[in-house]
C-alpha positions as CSV (number, residue, x, y, z in Angstrom):
1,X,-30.1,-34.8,16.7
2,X,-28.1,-31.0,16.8
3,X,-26.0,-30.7,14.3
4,X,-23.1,-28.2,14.9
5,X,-23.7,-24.7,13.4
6,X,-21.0,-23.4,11.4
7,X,-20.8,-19.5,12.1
8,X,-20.3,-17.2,9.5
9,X,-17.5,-14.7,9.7
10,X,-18.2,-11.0,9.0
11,X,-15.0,-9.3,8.1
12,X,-15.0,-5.6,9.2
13,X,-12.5,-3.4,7.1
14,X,-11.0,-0.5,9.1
15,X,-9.4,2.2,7.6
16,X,-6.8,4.8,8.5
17,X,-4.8,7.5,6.9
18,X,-5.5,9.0,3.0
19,X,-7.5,8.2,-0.2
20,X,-5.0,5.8,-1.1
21,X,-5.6,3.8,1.7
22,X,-9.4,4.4,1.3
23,X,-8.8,2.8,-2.5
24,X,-7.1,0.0,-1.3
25,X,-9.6,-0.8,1.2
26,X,-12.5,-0.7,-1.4
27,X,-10.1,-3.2,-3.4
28,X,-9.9,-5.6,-0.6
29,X,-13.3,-5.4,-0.1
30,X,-14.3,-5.9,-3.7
31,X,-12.2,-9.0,-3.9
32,X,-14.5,-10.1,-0.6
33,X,-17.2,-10.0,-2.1
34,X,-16.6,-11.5,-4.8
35,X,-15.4,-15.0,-2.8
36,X,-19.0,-14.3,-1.1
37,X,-17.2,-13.0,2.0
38,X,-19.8,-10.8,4.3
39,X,-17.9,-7.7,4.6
40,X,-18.2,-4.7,6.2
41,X,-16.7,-0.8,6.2
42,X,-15.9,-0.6,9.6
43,X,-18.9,-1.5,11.1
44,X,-19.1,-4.5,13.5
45,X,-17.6,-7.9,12.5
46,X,-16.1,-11.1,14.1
47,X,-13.1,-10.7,11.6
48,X,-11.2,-7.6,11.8
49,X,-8.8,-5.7,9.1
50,X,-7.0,-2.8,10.2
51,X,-5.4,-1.0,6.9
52,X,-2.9,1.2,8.5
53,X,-1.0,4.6,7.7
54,X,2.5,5.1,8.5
55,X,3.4,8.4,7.4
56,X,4.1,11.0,10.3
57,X,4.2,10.3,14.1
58,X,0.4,10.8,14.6
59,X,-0.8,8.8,11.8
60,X,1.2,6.0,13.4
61,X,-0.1,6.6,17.0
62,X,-3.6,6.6,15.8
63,X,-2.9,3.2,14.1
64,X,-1.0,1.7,16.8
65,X,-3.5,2.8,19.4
66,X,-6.5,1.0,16.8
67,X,-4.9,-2.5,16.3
68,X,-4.4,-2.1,20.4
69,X,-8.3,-1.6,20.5
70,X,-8.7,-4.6,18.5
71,X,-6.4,-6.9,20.1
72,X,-8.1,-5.7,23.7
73,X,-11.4,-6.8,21.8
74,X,-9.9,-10.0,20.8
75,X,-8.8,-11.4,24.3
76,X,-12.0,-9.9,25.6
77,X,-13.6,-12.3,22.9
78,X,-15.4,-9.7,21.4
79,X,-14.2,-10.4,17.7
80,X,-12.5,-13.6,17.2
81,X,-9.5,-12.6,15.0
82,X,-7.3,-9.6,13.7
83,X,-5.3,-9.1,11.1
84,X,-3.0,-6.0,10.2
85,X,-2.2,-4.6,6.6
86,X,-0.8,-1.4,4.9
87,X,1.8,1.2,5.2
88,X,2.5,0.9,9.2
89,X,2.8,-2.9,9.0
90,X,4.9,-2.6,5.6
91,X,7.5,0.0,7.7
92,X,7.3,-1.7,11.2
93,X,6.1,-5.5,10.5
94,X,9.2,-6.9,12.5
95,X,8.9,-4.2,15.9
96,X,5.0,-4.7,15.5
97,X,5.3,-8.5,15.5
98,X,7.6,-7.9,19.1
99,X,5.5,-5.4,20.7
100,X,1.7,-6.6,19.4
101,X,2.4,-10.0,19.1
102,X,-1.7,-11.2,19.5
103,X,-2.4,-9.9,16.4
104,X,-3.0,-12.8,14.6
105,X,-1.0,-11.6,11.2
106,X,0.6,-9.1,9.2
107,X,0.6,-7.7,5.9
108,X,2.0,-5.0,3.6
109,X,1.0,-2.6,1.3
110,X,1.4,-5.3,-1.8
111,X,0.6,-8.6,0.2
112,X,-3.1,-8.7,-1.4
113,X,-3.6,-12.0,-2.4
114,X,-1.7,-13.3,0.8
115,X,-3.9,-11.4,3.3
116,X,-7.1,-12.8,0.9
117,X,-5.7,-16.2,1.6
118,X,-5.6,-15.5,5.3
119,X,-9.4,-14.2,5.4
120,X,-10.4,-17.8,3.0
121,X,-10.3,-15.9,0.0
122,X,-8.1,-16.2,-3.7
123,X,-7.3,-13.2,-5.5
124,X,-9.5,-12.8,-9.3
125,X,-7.1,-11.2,-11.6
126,X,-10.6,-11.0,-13.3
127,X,-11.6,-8.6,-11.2
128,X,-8.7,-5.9,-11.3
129,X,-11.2,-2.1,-11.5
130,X,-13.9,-3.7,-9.3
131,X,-14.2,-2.2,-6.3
132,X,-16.6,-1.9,-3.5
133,X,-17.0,1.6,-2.9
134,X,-17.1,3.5,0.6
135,X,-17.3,6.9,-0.5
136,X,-20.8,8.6,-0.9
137,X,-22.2,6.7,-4.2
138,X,-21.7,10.4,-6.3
139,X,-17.9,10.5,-6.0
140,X,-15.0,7.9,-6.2
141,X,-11.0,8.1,-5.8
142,X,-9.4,6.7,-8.7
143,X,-5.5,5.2,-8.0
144,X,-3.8,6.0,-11.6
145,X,-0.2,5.4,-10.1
146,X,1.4,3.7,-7.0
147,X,4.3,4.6,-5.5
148,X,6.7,7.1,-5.6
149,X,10.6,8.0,-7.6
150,X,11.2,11.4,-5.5
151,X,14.1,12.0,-3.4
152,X,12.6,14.0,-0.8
153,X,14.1,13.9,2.5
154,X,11.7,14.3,4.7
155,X,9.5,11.5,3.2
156,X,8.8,7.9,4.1
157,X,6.1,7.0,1.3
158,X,8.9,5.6,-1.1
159,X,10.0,3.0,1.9
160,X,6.1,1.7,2.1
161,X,5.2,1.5,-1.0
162,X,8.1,1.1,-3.2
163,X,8.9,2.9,-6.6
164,X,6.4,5.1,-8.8
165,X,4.3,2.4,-10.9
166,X,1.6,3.9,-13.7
167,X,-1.3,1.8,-14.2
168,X,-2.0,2.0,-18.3
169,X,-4.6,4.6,-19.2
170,X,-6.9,1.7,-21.1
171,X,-7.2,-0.3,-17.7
172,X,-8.0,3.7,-16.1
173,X,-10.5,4.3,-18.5
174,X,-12.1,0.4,-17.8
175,X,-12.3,0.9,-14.5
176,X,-14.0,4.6,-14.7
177,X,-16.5,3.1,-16.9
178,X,-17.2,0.7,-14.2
179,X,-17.7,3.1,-11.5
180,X,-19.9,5.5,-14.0
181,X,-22.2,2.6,-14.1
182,X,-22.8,2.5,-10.6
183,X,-23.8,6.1,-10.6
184,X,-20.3,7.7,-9.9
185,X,-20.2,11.0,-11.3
186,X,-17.0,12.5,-9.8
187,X,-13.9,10.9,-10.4
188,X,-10.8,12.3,-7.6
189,X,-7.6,11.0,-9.5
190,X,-5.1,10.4,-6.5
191,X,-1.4,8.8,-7.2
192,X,1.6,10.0,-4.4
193,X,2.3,11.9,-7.4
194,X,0.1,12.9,-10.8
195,X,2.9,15.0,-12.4
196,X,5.2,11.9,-12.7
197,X,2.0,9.7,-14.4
198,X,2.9,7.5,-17.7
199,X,6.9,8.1,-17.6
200,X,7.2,4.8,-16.8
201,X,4.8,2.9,-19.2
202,X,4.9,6.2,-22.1
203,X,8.5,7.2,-21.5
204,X,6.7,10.8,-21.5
205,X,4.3,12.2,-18.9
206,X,0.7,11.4,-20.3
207,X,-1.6,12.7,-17.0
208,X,-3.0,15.3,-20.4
209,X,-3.6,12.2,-22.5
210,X,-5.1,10.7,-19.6
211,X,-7.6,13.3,-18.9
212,X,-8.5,13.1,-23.2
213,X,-9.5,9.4,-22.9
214,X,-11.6,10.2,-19.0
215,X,-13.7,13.1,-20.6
216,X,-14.9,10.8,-23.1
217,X,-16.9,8.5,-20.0
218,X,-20.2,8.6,-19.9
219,X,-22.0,9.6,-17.1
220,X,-18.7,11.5,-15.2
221,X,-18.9,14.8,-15.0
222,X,-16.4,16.0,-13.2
223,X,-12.7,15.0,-12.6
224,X,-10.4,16.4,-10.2
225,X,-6.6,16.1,-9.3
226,X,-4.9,15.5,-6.2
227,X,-1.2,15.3,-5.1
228,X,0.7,16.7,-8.0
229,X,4.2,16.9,-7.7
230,X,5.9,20.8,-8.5
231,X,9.0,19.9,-10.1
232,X,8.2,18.9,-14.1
233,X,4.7,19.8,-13.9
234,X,3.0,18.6,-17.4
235,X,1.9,22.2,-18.7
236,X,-0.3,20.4,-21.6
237,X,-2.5,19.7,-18.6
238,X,-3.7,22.9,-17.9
239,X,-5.2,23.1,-21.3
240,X,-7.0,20.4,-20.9
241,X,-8.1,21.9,-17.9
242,X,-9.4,25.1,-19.3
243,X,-11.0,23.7,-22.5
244,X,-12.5,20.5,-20.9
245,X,-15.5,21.3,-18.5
246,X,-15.5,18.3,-16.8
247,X,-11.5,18.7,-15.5
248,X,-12.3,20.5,-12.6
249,X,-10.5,24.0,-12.3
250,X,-8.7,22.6,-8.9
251,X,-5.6,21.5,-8.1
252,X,-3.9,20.1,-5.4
253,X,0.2,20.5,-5.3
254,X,1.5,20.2,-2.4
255,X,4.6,22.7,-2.5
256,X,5.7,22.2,1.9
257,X,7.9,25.1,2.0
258,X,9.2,28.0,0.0
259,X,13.0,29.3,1.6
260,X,15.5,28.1,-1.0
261,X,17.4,26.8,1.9
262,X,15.5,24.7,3.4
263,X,14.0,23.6,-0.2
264,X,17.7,22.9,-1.0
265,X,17.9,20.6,2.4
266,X,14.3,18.9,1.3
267,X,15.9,18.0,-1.7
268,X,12.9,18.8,-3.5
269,X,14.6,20.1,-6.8
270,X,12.9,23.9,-7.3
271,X,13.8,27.2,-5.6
272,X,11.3,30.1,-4.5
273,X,11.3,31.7,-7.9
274,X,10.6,28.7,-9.7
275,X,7.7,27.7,-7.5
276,X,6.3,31.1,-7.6
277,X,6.4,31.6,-11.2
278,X,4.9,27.8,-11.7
279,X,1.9,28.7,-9.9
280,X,2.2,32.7,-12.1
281,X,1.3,29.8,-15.0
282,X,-1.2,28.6,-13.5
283,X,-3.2,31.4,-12.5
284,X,-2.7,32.8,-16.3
285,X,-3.9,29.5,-18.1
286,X,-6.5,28.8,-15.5
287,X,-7.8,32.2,-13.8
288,X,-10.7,30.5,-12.7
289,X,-8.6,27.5,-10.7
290,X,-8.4,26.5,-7.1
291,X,-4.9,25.7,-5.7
292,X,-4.5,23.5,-2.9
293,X,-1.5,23.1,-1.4
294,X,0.2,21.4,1.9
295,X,3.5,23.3,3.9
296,X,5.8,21.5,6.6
297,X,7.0,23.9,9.4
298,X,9.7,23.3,11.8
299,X,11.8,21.2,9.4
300,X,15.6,20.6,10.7
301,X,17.5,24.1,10.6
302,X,14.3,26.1,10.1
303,X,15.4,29.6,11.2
304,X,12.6,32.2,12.1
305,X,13.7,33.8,8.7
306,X,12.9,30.8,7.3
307,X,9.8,31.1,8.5
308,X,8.9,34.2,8.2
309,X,9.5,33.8,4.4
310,X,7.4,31.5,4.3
311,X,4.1,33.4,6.1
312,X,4.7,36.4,3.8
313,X,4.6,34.0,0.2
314,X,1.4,32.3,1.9
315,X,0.4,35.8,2.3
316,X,1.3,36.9,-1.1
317,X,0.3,34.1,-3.0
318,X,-3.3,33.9,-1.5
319,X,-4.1,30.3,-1.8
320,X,-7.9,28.8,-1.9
321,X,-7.1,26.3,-0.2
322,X,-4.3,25.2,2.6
323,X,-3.4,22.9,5.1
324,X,-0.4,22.8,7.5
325,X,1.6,20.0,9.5
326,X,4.4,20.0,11.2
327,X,7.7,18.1,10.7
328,X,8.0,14.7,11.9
329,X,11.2,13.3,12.4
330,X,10.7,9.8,10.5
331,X,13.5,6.6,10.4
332,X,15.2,5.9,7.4
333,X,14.8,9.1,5.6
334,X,17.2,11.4,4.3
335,X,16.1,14.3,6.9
336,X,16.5,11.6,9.6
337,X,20.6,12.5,9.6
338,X,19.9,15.7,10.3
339,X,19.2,17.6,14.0
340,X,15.5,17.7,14.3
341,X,16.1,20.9,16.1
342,X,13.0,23.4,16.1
343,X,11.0,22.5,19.6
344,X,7.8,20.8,19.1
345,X,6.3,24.0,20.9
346,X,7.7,26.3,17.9
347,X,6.4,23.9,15.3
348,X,2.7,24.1,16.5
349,X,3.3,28.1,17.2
350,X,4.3,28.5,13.6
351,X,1.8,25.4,11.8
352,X,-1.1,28.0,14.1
353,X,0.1,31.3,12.6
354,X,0.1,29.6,9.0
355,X,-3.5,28.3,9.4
356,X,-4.5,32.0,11.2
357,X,-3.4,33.8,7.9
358,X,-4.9,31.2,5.9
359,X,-8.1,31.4,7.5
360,X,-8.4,35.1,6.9
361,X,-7.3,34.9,3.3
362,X,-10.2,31.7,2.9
363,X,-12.5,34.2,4.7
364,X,-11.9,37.7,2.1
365,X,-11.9,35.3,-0.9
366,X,-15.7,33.5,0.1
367,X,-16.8,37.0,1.5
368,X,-16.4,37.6,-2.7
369,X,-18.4,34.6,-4.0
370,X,-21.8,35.9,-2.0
371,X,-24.2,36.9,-4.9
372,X,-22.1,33.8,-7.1
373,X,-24.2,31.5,-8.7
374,X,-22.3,27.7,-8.5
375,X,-23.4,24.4,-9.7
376,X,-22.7,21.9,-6.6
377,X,-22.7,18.1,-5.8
378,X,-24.7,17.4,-3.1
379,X,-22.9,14.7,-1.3
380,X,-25.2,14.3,1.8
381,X,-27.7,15.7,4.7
382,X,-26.3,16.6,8.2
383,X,-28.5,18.0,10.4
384,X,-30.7,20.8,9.6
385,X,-28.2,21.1,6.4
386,X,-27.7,19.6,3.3
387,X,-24.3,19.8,2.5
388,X,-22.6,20.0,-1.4
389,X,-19.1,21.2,-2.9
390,X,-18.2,23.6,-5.6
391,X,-15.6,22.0,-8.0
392,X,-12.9,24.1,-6.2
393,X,-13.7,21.8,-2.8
394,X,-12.9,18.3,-2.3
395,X,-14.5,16.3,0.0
396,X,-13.3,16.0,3.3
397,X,-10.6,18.6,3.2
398,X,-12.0,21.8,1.7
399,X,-15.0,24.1,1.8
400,X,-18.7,23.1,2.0
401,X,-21.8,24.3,0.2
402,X,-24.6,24.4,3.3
403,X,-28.1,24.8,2.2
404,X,-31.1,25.4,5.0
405,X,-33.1,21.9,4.7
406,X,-35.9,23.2,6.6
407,X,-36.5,25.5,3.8
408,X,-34.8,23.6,0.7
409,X,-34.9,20.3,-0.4
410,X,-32.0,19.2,-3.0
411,X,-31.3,15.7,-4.2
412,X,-28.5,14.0,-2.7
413,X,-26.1,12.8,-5.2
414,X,-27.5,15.4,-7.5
415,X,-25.5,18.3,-9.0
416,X,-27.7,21.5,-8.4
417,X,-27.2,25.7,-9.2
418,X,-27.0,27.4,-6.0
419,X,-26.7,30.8,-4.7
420,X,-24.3,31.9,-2.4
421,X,-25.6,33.9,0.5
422,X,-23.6,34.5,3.0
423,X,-19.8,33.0,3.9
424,X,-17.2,32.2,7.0
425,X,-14.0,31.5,7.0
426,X,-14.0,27.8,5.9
427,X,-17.9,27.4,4.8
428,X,-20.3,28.7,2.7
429,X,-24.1,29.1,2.7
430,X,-26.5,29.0,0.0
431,X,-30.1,28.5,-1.4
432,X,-30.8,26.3,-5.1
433,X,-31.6,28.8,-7.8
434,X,-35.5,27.7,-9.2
């Protein structure tokens, strides 16, 4: 007699946009598990989950254009269901529900255990820290806060996902112990913004007290911080910072322009000299820091003096590290009233002349570190290279270590001392020190 076979479902995560999203994916994914669901980091599956970004107009092509992948997929019965989540479907659930209606649900950015229940799951408050990690096994994001209190007006992040929420340093510390057992050695600590960290639960900003109690982990040995707000910047962090060897001398802050006017119409609560002499700080307390920072051109009413104010501080201030978008003209947002006014053919022009001055700066300032000795994390092999990071580079977004593995071998995962030999604009090259 046949019996009926019952199939198996293997749920295939796909993820889109920043570390945040990355985090939450891992979340999902450890809560899976847990319920003994197969899952998958988008690899193939029968059962799809498509955690989307909403923040500027491409981000929100390139997730409209994958759930229409899906969906095609689905009707061509080559996966069997599909199911939406994260900061596009927390924005746009109602229009997405219209114009894509065979997805088979939606979800936003806080709709975890109702998206579990969908995939045959139930949410363990047991298991709040565990995650199933994507990342290579030597470094992990860590989410300290969610959400975001600034008024800026060109920003849509406070619409998808909500008000600025600090998770307590005791259930921080838990969950780095956690990963640290798994073999983690680099904790990235990501939050919409750092500088704001602990007002809520401390009634003071506590990122320094945080960093006190993520030293003390065993088995981390290096922490870095990304997306730190400008305005109210915890100074007391920067000690910690220069006495503590495992805070990585890096920072990223991203600052999007520097003429007073249009900082004014950004509503982003600093002026040019503030800015300038905030990062003056920083160099003094920390000479040996990385700054990372993120500019907007062709905001609303951006004049070419605008502009051109800003090329010459990028020039002056000689940053490490730099990326450059430009504005997107996003609903609901303060900067949505205004005339979105510079053509999109100006905006690239000026975003390309940003990058081509950045590029040179990047270039004089790794032409200085050939002869340097560094001690690197070797986060994987790629071709004839293996490929590692200083602690002034994070992954994905700054410079890379490149080591010859046809005539070195280095462990991957491993923290090595390597020479630099020779440099480019955006890499460097180097052998391990014996």
């Amino acid at each position: 007699m046949r019996t009926k076979s019952l199939k198996k479902n293997k749920i295939n995560v796909v993820t889109l946009g920043c570390s945040k999203n990355v985090y939450d994916s891992e979340v999902l994914m450890g809560q899976l598990r847990a319920n003994d669901k197969e899952v998958v980091h988008e690899k193939e599956g029968n059962v799809v989950v498509i955690n989307t970004c909403g923040f500027i107009a491409n981000a929100k092509e390139e997730s409209v254009n994958t759930i229409l992948e899906y969906v095609q997929k689905k009707e061509a019965g080559e996966v069997d269901k599909v199911f939406v989540t994260g900061c596009l479907s927390e924005r746009y659930k109602p229009d997405l529900e219209v114009e894509i209606p065979n997805v088979d649900e939606y979800f936003g950015t806080s709709d975890l255990p109702n998206l579990l229940k969908a995939l045959g799951a139930d949410y363990k408050h047991e298991l709040i820290g565990e995650r199933l990690t994507t990342t290579p096994k030597n470094y992990a994001y860590l989410k300290i806060a969610e959400g975001c209190d600034r008024p800026c007006s060109f920003c849509a992040i406070p619409l998808m996902r909500g008000k600025h929420k600090s998770k307590p340093i005791e259930a921080l510390v838990n969950e780095a112990e956690k990963l640290a057992a798994k073999g983690v050695k680099e904790l990235i600590l990501i939050a919409q913004d750092l500088t704001y960290y602990g007002l809520d639960l401390y009634k003071k900003r506590n990122l320094a007290e945080l960093l006190k109690q993520m030293v003390a982990v065993a088995g981390i040995e290096w922490i870095r911080l990304h997306y730190a707000f400008p305005t109210g910047f915890p100074m007391d962090v920067l000690e910690i910072m220069r006495r503590e060897p495992k805070v990585c001398n890096y920072i990223d802050i991203p600052l999007q322009h520097i003429a007073d006017p249009i900082l004014k119409s950004m509503r982003r609560g600093t002026t040019k000299a503030k800015t300038t002499k905030l990062l003056q700080d920083f160099r003094a307390a920390v000479p040996e820091m990385a700054i990372r920072t993120t500019l907007i051109v062709g905001y609303p009413g951006e004049t070419e003096e605008d502009f051109q104010t800003l090329k010459q501080w990028v020039i002056d201030m000689r940053f490490e590290r730099l990326g450059c978008f430009t504005y997107s003209h996003e609903e609901n947002t303060h900067a949505y009233n205004l005339v979105d006014n510079v053509p999109e053919e100006v905006k690239q022009q000026r975003a390309n002349e940003i990058m081509e001055v950045q590029s040179q700066i990047s270039w004089e300032l790794n032409q200085a570190r050939i002869g340097e000795t560094y001690r690197c994390i070797i986060d994987r092999k790629e071709g004839n290279h293996f490929v590692g990071r200083t602690e002034h580079d994070s992954p994905d977004v700054d410079n890379e270590v490149l080591i010859d593995a046809t005539k070195h071998y280095v462990k991957i995962g491993d923290f090595t001392t390597i020479k630099i030999t020779d440099a480019a604009d955006f890499d460097l090259y180097g052998e391990p020190v014996s």
